[in-house]
N, C-alpha and C positions, 0 to 999 in steps of 0.2 A: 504494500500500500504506500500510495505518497501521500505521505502527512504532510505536507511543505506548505499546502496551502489550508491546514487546520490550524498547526503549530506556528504559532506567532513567539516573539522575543520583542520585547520594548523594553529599552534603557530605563523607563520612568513607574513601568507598571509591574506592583508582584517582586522588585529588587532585581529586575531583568531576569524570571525566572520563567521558561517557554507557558506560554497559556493556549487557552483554545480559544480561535477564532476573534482576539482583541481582547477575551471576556477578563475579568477576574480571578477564573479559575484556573489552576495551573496542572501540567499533566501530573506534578504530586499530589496534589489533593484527589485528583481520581486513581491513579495506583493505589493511592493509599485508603482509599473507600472501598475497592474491587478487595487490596489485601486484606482490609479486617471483614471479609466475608460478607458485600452486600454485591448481589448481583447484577447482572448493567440494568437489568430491569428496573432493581431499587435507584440506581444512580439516576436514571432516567426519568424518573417519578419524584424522587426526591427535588432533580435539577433539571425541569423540564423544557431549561433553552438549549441541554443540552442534545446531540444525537446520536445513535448506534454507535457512525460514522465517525462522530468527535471523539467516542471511549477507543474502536477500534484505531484512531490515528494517535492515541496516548499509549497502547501496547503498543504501537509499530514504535513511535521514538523511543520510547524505553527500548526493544530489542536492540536499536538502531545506536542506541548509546553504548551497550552491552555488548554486540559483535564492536564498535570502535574501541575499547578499554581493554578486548579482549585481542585486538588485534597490535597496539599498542606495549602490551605487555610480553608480547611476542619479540618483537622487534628489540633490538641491542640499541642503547641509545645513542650509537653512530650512527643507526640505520634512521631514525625517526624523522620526522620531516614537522618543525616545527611551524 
């Protein structure tokens, strides 16, 4: 999935921490609703500007952070590309 056009970054909003779609909300506070056991259903009900599409573009960046940390930690710090 391209989350590129879900996931927002603003210097000013949230401590420039990625949100969905401008909002307030950040893709942690939705990992972090999904991990303590509520399902997209709950999240979607609870936050209903949000969409299917907005929770599935918060696991895609999160995976997408996770293969980059993962692929980083690989890498010899001669090889890294800052």
């Amino acid at each position: 999935m391209n989350y590129s056009d879900v996931i927002t970054i603003e210097p000013g909003k949230r401590g420039g921490k990625p949100c969905i779609r401008g909002l307030r909300i950040t893709v942690y506070d939705v990992l972090e609703y999904l991990a303590s056991g509520m399902s997209h259903a709950d999240v979607l009900r609870e936050f209903p500007y949000l969409t299917e599409e907005d929770i599935r573009a918060c696991l895609a960046y999160a995976a997408d952070r996770e293969r980059k940390a993962d692929i980083s930690n690989v890498l010899s710090p001669r090889d890294r590309i800052n």
